[in-house]
N, C-alpha and C positions, 0 to 999 in steps of 0.2 A: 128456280127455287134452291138446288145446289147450292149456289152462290150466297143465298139468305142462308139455309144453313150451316155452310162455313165460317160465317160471320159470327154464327150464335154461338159456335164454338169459341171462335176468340171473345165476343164478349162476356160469356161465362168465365174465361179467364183472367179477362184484366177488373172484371167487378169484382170477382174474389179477392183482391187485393185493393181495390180502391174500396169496399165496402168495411175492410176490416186497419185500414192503413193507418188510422189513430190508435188502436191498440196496436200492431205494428211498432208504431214508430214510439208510443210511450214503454213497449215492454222490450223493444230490443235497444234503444237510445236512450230513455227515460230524457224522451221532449214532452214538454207540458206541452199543454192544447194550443198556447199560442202561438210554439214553434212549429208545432203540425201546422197549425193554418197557415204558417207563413212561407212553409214550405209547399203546401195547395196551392196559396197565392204566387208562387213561384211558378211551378208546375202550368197554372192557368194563362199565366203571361207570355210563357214560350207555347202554348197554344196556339196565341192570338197572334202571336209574331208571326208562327209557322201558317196561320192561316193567310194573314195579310202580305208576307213576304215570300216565302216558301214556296206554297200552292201554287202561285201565276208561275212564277219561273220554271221548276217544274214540270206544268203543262206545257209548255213550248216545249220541252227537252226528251219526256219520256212519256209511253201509254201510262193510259191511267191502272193499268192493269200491274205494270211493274212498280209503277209508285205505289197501290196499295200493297201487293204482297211484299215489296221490300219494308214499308210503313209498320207491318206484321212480323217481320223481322225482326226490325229495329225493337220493336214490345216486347218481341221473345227475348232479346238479347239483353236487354236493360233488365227485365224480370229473375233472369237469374243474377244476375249481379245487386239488383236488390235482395235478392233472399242469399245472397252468400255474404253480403254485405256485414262487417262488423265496426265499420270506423263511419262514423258522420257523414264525414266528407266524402267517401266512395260512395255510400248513400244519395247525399244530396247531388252526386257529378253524372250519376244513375237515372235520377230523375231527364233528364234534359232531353237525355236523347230517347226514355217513355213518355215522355211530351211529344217532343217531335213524333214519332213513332203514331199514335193513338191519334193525334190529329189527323196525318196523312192519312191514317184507317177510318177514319171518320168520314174524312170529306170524300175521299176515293170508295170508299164503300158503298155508299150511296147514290153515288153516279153511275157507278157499274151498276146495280141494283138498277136504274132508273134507264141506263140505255137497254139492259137487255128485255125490259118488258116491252111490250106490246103500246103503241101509243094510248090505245082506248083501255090498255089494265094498267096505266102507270099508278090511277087514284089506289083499287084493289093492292096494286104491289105495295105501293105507299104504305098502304095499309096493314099489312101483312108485315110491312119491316119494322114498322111502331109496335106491333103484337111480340113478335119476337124480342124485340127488344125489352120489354113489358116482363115478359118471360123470364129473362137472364137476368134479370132486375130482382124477383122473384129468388132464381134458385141459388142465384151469386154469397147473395150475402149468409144462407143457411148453409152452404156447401163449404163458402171461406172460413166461417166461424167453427164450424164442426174439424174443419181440415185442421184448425188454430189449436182447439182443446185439444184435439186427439195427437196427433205429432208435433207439435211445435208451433211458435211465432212466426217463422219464418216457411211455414207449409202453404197459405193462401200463395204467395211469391213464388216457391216453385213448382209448384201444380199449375199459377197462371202461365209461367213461362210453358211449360208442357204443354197447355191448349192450345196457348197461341203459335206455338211452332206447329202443332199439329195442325190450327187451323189455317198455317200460313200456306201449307202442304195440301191442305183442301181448296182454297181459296185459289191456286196455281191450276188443279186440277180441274172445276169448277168452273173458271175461265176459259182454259185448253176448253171443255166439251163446249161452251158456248159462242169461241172463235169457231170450232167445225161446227157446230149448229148452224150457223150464220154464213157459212160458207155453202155448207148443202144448199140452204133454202135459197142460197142466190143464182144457185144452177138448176134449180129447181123451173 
């Protein structure tokens, strides 16, 4: 459970910012909605690339433990560069690699979630990571938005970049206890 709650730490971070990324992107850019969308549908395409191209090669190369918390990384590191961000283009070059980033935490997240439970609690764990996530669904968007009013357009962006390196930093940790869990029980 460590590990879930690491996660809900970053995704409390990076919904703060995807939850408020249209006012974002209209009050620091003044992009009408169509450029936000086209820049989402940007962002979702290097997804699905990262998914279908990425992910396999990746698995053969590194644990899944390193690709997620570098994936965590990659989010913190793109986050601040979004919220320090004043030209477009640094902007939009920001995105790419929070696509990348956010997918690899996606798919890596939940695999580690799903090897370290129990075969007979994978449904429970399962379910337990939809809740969480339900969760940060919840206090993302009231947390970004309140972050937005009170300091700034550019406060959801680096408060996410904060969680997510902080969660990257728990997610590291989080793993460590659960490689020596797995270790004791096998001497056990």
């Amino acid at each position: 459970m460590r590990i879930l709650a690491a996660r809900s730490v970053v995704d409390v971070g990076y919904l703060m910012v995807e939850t408020t990324f249209a006012l974002y992107t209209q009050q620091r850019f003044d992009l009408q909605a169509k450029h936000t969308g086209l820049v989402l549908s940007y962002a979702g395409l290097l997804s699905v690339l990262v998914q279908l191209l990425l992910v396999p090669r990746l698995a053969k190369k590194v644990s899944e433990s390193t690709a997620l918390v570098g994936g965590v990384g990659l989010m913190s590191f793109s986050l601040v560069v979004v919220a320090s961000s004043s030209s477009v283009l640094v902007f939009l070059a920001s995105m790419a690699p929070l696509a990348i980033g956010r997918a690899l935490f996606r798919t890596y997240s939940e695999t580690v979630i799903t090897k370290c439970a129990l075969p007979e609690d994978n449904g429970s764990v399962s379910g337990a990571s939809d809740a969480a996530e339900s969760c940060c669904r919840v206090i993302a968007p009231a947390l970004g938005g309140t972050l937005m009013q009170w300091h700034g357009v550019a406060a959801p962006a680096a408060a996410g970049a904060i969680a997510t390196a902080v969660g990257a930093g728990l997610l590291h940790l989080a793993l460590m206890w659960a490689l020596k869990a797995a270790a004791v029980s096998k001497e056990a």
